[in-house]
PDB file with one MODEL, atoms N, CA, C and O in Angstrom:
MODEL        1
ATOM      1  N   UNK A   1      -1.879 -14.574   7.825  1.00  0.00           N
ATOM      2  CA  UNK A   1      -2.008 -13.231   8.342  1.00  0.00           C
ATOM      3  C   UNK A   1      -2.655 -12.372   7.265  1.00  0.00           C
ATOM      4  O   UNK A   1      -2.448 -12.721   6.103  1.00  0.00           O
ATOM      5  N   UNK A   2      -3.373 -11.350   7.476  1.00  0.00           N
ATOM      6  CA  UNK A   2      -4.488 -10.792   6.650  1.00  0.00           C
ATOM      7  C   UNK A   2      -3.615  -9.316   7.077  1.00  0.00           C
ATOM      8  O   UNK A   2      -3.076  -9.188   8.177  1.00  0.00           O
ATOM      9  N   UNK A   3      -3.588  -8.342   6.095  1.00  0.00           N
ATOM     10  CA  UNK A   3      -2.915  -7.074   5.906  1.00  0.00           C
ATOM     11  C   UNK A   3      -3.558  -6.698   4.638  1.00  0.00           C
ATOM     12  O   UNK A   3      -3.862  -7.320   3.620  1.00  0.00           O
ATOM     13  N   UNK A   4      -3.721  -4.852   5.227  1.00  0.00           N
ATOM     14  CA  UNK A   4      -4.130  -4.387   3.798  1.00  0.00           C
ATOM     15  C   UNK A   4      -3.077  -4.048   2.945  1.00  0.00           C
ATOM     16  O   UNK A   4      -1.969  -3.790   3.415  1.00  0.00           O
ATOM     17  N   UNK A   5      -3.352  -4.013   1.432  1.00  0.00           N
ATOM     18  CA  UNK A   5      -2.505  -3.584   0.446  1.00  0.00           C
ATOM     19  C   UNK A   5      -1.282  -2.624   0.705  1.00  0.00           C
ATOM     20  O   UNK A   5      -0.062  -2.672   0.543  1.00  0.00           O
ATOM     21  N   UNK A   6      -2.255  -1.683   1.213  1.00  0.00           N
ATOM     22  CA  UNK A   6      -1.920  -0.034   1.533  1.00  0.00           C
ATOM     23  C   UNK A   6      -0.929  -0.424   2.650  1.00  0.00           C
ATOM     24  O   UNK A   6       0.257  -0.144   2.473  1.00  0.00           O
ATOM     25  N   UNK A   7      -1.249  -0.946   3.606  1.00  0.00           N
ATOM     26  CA  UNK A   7       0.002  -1.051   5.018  1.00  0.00           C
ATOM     27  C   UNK A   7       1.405  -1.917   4.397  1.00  0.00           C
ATOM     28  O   UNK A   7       2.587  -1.576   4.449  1.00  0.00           O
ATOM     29  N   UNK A   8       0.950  -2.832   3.957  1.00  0.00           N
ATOM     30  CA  UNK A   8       2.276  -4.102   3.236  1.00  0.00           C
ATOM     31  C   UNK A   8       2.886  -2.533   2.484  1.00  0.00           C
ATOM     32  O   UNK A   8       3.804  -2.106   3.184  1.00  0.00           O
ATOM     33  N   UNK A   9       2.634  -1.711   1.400  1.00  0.00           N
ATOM     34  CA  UNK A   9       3.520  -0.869   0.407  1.00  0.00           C
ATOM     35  C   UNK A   9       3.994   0.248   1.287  1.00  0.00           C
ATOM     36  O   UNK A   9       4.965   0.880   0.871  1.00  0.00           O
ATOM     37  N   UNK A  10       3.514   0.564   2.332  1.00  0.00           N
ATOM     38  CA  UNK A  10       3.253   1.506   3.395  1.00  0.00           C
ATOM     39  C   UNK A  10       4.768   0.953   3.867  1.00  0.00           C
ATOM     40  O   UNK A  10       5.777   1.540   3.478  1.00  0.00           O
ATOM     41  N   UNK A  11       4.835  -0.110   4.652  1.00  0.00           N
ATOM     42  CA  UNK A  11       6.141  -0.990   5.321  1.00  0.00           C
ATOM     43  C   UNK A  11       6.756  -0.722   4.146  1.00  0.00           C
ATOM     44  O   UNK A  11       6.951   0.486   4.277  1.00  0.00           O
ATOM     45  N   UNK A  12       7.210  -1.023   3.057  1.00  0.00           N
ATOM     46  CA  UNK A  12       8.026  -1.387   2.283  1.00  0.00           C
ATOM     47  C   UNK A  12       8.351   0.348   1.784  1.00  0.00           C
ATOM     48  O   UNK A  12       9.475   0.524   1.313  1.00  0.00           O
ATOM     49  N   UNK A  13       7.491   1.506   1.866  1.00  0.00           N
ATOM     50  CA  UNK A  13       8.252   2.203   1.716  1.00  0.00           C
ATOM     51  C   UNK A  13       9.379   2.990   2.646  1.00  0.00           C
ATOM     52  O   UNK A  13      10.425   3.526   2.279  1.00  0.00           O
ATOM     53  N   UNK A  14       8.865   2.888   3.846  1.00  0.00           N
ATOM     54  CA  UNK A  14       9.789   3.385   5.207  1.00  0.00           C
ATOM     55  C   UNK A  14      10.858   2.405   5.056  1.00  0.00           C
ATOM     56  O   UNK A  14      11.908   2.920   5.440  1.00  0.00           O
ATOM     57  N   UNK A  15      10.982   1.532   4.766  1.00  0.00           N
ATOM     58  CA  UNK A  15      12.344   0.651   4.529  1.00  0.00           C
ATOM     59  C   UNK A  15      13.779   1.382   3.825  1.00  0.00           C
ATOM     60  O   UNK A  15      13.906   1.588   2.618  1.00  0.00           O
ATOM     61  N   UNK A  16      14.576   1.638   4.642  1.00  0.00           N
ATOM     62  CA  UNK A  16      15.727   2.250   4.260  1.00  0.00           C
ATOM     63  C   UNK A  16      16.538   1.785   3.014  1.00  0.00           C
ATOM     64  O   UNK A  16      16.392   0.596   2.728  1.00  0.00           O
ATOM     65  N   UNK A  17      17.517   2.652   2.085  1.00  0.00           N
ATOM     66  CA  UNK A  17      17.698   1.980   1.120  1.00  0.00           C
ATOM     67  C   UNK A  17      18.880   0.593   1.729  1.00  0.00           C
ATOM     68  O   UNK A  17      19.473   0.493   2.803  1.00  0.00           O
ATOM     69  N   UNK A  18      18.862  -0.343   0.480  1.00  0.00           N
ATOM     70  CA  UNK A  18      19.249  -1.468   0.772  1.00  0.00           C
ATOM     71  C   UNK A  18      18.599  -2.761   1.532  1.00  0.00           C
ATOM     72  O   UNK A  18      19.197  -3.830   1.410  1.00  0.00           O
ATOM     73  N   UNK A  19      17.488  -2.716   2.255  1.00  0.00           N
ATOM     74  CA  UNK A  19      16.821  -3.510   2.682  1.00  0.00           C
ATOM     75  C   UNK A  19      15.865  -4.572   2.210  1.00  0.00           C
ATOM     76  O   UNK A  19      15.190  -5.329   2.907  1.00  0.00           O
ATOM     77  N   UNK A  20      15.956  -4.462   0.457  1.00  0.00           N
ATOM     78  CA  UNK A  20      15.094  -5.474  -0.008  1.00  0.00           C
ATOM     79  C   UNK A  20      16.322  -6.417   0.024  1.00  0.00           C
ATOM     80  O   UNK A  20      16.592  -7.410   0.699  1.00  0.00           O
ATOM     81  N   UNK A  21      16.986  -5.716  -0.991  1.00  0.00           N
ATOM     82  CA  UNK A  21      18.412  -6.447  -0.612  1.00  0.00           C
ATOM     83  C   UNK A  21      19.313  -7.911   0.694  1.00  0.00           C
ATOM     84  O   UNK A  21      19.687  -9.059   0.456  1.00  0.00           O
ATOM     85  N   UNK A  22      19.339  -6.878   2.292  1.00  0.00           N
ATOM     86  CA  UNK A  22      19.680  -7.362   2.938  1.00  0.00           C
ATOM     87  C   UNK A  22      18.455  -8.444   3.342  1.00  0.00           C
ATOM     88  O   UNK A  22      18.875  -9.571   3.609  1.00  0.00           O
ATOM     89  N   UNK A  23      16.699  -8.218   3.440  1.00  0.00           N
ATOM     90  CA  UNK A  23      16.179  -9.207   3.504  1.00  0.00           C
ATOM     91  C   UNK A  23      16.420 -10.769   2.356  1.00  0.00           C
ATOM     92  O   UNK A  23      16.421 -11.966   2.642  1.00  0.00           O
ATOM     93  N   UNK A  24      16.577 -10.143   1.205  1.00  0.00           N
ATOM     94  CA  UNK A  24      16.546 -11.409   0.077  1.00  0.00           C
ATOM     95  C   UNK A  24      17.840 -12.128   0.874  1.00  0.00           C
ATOM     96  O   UNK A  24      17.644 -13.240   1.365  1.00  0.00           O
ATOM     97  N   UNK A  25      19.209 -11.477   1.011  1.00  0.00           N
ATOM     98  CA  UNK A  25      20.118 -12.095   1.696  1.00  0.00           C
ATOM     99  C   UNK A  25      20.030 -13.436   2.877  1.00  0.00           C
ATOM    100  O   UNK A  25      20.336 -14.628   2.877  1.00  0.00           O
ATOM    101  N   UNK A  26      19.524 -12.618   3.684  1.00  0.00           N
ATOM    102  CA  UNK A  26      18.787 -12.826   5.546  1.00  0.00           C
ATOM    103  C   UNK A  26      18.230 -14.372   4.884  1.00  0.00           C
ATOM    104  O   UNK A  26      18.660 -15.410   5.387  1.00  0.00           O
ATOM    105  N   UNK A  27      17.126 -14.423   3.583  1.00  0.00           N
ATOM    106  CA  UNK A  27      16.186 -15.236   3.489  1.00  0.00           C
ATOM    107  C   UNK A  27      16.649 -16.142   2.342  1.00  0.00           C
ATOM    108  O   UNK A  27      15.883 -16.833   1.670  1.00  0.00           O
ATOM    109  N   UNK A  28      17.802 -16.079   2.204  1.00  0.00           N
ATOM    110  CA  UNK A  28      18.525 -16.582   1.199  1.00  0.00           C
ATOM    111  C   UNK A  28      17.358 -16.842  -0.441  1.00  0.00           C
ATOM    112  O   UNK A  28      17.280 -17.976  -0.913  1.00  0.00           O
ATOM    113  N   UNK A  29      16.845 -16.064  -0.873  1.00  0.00           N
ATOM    114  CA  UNK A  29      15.783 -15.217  -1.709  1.00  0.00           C
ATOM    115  C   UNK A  29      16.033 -14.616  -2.588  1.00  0.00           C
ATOM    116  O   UNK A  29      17.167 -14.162  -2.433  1.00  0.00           O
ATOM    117  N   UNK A  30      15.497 -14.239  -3.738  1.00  0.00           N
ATOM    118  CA  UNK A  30      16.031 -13.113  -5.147  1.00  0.00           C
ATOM    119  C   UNK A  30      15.435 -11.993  -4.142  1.00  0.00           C
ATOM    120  O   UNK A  30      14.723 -11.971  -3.138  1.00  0.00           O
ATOM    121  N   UNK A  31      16.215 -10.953  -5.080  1.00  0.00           N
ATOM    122  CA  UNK A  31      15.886  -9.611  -4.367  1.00  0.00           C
ATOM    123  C   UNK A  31      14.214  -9.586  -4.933  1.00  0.00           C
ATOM    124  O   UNK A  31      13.278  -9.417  -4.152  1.00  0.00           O
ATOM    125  N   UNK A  32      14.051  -9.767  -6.281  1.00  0.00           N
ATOM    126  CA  UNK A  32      12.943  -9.705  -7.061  1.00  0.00           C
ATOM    127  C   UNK A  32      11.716 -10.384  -6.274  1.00  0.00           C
ATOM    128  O   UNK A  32      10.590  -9.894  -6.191  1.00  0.00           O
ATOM    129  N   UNK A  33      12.191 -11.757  -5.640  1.00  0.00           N
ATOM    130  CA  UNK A  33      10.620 -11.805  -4.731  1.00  0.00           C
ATOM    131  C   UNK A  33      10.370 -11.050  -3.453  1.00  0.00           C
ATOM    132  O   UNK A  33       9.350 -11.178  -2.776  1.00  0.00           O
ATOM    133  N   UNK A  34      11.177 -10.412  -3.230  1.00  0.00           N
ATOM    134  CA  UNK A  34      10.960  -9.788  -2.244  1.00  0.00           C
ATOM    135  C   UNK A  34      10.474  -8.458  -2.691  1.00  0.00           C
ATOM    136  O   UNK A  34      10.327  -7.692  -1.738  1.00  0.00           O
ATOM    137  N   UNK A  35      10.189  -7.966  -3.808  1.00  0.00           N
ATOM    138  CA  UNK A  35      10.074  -6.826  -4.393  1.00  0.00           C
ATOM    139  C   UNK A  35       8.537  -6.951  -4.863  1.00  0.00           C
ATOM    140  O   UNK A  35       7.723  -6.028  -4.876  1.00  0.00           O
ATOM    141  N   UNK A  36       8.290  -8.430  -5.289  1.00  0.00           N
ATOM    142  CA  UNK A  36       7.020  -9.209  -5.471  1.00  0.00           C
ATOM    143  C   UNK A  36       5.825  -9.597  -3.850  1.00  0.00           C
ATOM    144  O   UNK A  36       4.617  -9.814  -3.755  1.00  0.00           O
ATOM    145  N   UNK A  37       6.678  -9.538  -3.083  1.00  0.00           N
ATOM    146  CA  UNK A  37       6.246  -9.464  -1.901  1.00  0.00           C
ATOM    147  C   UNK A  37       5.499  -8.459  -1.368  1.00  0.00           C
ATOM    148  O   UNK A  37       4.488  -8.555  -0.672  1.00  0.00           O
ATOM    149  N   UNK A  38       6.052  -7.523  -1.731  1.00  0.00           N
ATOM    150  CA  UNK A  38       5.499  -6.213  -1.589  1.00  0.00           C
ATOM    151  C   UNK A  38       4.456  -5.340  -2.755  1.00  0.00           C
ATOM    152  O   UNK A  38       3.800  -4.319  -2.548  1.00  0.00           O
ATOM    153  N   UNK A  39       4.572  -6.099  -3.941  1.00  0.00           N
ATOM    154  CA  UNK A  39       3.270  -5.464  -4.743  1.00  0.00           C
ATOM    155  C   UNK A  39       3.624  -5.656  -6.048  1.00  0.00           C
ATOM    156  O   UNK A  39       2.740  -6.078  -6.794  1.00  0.00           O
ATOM    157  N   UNK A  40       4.781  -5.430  -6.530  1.00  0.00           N
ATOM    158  CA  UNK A  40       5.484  -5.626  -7.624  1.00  0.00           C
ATOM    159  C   UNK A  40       4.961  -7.125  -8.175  1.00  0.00           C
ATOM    160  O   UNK A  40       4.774  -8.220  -7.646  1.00  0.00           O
ATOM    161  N   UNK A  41       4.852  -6.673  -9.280  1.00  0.00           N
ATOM    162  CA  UNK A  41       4.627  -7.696 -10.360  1.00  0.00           C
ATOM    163  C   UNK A  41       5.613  -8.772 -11.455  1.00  0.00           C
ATOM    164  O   UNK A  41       5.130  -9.395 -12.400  1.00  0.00           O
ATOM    165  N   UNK A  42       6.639  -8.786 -11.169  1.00  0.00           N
ATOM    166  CA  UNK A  42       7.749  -9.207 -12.229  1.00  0.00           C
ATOM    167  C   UNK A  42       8.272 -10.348 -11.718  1.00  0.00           C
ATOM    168  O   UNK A  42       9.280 -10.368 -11.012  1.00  0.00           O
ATOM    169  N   UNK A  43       7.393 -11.675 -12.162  1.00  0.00           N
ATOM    170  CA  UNK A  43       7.522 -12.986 -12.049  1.00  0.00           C
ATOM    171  C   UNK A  43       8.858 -13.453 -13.035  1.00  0.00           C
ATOM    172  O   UNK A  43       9.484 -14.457 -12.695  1.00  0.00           O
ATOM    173  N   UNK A  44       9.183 -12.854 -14.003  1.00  0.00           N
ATOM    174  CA  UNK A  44      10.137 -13.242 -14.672  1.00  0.00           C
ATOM    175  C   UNK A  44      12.071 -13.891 -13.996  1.00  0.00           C
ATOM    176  O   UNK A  44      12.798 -14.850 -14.256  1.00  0.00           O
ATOM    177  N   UNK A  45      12.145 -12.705 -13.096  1.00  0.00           N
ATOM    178  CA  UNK A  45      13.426 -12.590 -12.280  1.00  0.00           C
ATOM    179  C   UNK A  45      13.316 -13.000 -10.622  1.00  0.00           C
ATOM    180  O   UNK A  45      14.100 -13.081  -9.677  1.00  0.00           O
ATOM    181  N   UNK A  46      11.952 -13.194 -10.842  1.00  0.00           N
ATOM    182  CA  UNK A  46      11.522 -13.530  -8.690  1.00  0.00           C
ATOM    183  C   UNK A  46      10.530 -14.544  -8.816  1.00  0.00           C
ATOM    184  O   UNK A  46       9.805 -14.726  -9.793  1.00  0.00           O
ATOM    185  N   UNK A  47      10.557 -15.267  -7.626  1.00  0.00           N
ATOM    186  CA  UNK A  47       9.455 -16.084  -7.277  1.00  0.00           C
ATOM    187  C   UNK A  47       8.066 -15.309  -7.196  1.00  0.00           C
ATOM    188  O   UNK A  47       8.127 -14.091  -7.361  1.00  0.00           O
ATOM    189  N   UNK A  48       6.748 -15.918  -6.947  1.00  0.00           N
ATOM    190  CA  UNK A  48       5.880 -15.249  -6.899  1.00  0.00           C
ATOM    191  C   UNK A  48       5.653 -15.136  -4.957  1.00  0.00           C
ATOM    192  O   UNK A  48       6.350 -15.805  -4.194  1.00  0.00           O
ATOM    193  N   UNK A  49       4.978 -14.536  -4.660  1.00  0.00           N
ATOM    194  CA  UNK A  49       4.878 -14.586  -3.113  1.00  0.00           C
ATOM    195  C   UNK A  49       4.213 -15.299  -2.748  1.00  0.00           C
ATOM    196  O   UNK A  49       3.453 -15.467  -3.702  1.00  0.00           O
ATOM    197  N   UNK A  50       3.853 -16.007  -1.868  1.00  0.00           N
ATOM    198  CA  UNK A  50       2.884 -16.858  -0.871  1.00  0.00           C
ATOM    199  C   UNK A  50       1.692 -15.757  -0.513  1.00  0.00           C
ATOM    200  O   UNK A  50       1.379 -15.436   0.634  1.00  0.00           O
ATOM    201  N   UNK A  51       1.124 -15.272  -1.668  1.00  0.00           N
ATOM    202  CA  UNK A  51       0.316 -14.080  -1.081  1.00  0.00           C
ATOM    203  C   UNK A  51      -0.973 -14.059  -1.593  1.00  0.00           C
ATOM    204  O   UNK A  51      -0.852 -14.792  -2.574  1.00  0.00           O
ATOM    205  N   UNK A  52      -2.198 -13.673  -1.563  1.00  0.00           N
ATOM    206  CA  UNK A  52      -3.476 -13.804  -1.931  1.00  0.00           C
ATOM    207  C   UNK A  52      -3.996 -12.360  -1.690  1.00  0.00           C
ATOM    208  O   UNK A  52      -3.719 -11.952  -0.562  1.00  0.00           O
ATOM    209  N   UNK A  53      -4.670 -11.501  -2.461  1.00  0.00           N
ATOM    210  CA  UNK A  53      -5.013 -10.149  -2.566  1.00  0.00           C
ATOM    211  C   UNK A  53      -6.349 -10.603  -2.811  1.00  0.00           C
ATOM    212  O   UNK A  53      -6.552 -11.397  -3.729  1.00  0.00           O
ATOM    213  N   UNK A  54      -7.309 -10.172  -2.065  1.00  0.00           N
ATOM    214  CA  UNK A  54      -8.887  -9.626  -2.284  1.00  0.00           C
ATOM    215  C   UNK A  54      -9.508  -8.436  -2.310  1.00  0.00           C
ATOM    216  O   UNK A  54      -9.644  -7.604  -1.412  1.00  0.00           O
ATOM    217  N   UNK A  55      -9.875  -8.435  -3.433  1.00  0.00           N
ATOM    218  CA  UNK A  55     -10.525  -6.528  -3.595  1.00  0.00           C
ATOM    219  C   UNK A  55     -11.341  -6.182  -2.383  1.00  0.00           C
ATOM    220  O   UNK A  55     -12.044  -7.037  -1.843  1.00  0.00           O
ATOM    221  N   UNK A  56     -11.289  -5.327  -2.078  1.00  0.00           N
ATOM    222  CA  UNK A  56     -11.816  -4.167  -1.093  1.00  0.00           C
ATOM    223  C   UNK A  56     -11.065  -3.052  -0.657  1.00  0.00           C
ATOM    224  O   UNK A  56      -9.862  -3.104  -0.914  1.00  0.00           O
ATOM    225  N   UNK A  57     -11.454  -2.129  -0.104  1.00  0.00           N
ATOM    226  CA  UNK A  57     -11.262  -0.818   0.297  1.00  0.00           C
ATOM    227  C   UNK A  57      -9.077  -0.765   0.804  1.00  0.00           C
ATOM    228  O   UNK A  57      -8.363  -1.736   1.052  1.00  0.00           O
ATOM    229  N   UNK A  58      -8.764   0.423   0.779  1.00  0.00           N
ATOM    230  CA  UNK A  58      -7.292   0.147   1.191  1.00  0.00           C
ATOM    231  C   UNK A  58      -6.624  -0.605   0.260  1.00  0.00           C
ATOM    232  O   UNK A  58      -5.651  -1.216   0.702  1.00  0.00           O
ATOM    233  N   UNK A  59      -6.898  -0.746  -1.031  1.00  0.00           N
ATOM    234  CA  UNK A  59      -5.973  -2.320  -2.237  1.00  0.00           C
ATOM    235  C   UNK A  59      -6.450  -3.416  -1.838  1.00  0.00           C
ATOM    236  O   UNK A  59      -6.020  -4.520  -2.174  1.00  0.00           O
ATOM    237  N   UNK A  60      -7.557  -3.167  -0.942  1.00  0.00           N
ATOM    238  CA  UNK A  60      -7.433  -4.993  -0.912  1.00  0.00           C
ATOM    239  C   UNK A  60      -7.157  -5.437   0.479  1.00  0.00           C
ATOM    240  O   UNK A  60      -6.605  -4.859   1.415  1.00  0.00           O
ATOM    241  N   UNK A  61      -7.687  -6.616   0.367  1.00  0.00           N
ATOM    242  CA  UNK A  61      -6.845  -7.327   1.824  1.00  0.00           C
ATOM    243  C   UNK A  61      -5.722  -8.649   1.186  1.00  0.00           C
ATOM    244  O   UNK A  61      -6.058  -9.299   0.196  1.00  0.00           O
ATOM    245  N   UNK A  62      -4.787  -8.832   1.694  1.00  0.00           N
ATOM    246  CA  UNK A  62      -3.626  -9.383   1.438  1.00  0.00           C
ATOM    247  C   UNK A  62      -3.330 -10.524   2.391  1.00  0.00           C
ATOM    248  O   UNK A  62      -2.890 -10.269   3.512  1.00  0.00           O
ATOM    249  N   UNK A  63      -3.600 -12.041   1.912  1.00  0.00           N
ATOM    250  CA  UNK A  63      -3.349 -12.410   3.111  1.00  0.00           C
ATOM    251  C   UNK A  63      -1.729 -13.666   2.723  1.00  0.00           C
ATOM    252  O   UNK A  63      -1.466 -14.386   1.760  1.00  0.00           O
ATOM    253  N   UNK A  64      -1.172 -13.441   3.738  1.00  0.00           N
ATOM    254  CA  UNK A  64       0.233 -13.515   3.729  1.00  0.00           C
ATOM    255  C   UNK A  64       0.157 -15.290   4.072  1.00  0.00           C
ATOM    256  O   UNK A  64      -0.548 -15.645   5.016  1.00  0.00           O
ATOM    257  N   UNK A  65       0.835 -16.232   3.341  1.00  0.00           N
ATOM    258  CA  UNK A  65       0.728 -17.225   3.775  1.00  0.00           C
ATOM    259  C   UNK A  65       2.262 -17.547   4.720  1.00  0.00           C
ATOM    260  O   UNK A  65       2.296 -18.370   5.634  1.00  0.00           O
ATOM    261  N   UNK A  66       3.074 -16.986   4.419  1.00  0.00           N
ATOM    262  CA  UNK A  66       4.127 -16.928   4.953  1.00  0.00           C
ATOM    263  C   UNK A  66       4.771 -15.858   5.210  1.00  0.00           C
ATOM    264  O   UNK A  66       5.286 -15.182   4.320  1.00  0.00           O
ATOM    265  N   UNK A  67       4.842 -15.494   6.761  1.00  0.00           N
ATOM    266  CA  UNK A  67       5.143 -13.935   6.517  1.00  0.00           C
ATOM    267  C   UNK A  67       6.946 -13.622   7.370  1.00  0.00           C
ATOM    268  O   UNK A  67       7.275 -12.573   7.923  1.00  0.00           O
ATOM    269  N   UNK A  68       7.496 -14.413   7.273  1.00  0.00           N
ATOM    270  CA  UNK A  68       8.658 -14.604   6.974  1.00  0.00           C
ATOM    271  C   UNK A  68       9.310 -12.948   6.798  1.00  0.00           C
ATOM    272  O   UNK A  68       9.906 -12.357   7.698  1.00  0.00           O
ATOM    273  N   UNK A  69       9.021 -12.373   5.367  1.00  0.00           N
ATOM    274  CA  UNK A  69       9.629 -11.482   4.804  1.00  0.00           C
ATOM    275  C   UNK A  69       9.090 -10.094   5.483  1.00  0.00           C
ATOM    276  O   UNK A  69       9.764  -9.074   5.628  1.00  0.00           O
ATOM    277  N   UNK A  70       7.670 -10.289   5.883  1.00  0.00           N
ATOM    278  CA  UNK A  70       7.141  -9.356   6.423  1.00  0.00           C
ATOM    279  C   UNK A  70       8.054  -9.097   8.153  1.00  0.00           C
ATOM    280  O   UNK A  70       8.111  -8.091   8.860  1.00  0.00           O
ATOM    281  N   UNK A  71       8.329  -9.740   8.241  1.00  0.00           N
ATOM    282  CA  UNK A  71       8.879  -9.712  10.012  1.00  0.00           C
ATOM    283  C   UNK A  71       9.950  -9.525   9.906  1.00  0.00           C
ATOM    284  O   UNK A  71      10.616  -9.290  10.914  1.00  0.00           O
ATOM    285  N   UNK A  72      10.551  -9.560   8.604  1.00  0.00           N
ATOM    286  CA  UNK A  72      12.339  -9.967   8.379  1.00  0.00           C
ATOM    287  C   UNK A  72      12.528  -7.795   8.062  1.00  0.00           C
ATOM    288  O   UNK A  72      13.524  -7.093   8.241  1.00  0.00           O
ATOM    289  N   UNK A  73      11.446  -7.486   7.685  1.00  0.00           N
ATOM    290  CA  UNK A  73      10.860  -5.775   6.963  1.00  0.00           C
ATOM    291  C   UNK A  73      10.921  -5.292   8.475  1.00  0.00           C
ATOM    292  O   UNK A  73      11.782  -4.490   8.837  1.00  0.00           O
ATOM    293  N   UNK A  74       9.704  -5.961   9.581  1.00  0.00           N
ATOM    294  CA  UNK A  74       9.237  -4.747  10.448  1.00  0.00           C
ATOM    295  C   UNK A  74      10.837  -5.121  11.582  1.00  0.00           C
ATOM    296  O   UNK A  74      11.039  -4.236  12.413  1.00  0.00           O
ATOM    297  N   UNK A  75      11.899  -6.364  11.601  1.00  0.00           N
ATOM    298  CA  UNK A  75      13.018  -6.067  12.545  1.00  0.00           C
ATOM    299  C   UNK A  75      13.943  -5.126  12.050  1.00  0.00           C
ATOM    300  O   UNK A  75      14.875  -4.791  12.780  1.00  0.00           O
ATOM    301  N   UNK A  76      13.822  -4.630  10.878  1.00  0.00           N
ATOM    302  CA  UNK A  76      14.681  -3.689   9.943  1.00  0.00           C
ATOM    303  C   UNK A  76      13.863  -2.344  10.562  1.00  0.00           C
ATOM    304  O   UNK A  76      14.369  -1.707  11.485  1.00  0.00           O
ATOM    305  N   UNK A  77      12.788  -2.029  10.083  1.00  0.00           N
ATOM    306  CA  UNK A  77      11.989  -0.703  10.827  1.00  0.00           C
ATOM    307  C   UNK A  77      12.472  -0.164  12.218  1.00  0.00           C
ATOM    308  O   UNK A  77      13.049   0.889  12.490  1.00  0.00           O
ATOM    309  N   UNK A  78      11.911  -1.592  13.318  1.00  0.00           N
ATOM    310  CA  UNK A  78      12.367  -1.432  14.881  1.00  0.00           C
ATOM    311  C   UNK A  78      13.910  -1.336  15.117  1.00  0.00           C
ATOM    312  O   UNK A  78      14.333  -1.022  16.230  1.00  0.00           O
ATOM    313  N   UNK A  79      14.647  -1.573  14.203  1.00  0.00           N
ATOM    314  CA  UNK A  79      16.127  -1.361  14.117  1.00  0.00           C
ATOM    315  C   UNK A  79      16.507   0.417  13.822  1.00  0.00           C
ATOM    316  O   UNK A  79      17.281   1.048  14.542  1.00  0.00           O
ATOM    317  N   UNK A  80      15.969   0.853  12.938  1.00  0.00           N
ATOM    318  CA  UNK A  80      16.107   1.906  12.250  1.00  0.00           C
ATOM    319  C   UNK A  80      15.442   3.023  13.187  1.00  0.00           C
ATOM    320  O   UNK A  80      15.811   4.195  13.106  1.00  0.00           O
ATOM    321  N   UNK A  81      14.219   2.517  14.281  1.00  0.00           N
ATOM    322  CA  UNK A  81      13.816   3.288  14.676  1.00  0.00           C
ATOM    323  C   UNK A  81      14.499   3.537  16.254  1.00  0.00           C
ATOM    324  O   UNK A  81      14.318   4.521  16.972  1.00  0.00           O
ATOM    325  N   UNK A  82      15.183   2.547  16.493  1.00  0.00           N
ATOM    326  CA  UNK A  82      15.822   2.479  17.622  1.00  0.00           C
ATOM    327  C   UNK A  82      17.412   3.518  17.867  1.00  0.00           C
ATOM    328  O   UNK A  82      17.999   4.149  18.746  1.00  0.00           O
ATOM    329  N   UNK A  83      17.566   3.051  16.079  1.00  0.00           N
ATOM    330  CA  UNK A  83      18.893   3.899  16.074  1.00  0.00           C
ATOM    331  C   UNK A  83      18.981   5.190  15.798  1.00  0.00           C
ATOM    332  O   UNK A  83      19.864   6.017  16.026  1.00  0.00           O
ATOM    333  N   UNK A  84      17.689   5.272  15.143  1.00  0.00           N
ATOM    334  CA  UNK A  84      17.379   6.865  15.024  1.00  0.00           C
ATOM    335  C   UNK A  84      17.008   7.633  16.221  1.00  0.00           C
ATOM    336  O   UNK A  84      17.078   8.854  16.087  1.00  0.00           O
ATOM    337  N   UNK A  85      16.472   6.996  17.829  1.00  0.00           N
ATOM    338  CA  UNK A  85      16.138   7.049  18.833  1.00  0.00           C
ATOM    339  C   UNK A  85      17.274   7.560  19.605  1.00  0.00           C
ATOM    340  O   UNK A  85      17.262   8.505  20.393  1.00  0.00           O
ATOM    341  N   UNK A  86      18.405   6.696  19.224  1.00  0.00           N
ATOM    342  CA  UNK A  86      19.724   6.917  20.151  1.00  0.00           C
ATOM    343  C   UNK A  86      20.066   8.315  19.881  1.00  0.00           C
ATOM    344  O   UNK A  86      19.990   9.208  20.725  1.00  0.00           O
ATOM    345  N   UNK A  87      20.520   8.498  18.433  1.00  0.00           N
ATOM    346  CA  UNK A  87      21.196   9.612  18.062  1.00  0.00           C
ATOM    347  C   UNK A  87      20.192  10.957  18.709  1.00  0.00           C
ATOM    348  O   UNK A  87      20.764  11.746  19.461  1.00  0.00           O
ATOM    349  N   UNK A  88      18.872  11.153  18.427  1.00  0.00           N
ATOM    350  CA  UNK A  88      18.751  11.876  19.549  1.00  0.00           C
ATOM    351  C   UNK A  88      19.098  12.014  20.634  1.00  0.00           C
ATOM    352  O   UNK A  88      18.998  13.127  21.151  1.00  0.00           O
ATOM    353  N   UNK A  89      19.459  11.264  21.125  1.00  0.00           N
ATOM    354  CA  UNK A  89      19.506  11.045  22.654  1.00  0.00           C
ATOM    355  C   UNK A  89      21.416  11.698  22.895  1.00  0.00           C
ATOM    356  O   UNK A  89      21.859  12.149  23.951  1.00  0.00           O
ATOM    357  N   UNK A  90      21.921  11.597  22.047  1.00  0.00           N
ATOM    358  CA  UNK A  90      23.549  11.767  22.021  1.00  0.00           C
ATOM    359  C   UNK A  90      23.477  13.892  21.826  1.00  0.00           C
ATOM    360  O   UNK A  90      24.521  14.541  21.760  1.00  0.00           O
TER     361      UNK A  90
ENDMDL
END
């Protein structure tokens, strides 16, 4: 899957707190690659990502070899946005 830079850090910032967290959990994962997943650099404490960055416009294009973490991010979003949906509704 091919994603720009900008949208992958974009997702990862609307992510509520605790969610690198509950994904590393979900994916039985360091929190740290999942932090690496998203742009972060610190191979020391995390795996590196299944990820490939090519310069161009937007950071780059990013292409995800496994996007696992990415889907494990946007059911957390559609969660958050659903529940934020209700409470209006109350």
């Amino acid at each position: 899957m091919n994603i720009t830079f900008e949208e992958l850090r974009a997702i990862k910032h609307k992510l509520p707190t605790g969610s690198v967290r509950r994904i590393a959990e979900e994916l039985n994962i360091n929190e740290q690659t999942v932090r690496n997943y998203f742009g972060a650099n610190k191979f020391a404490d995390g795996d590196i990502a299944d990820k490939h960055i090519q310069p161009g416009p937007h950071g780059g294009i990013v292409h995800l070899q496994d996007t696992s973490i990415l889907e494990a991010a946007q059911r957390i979003l559609a969660e958050t946005k659903k529940s934020e949906l209700q409470e209006e509704e109350s």
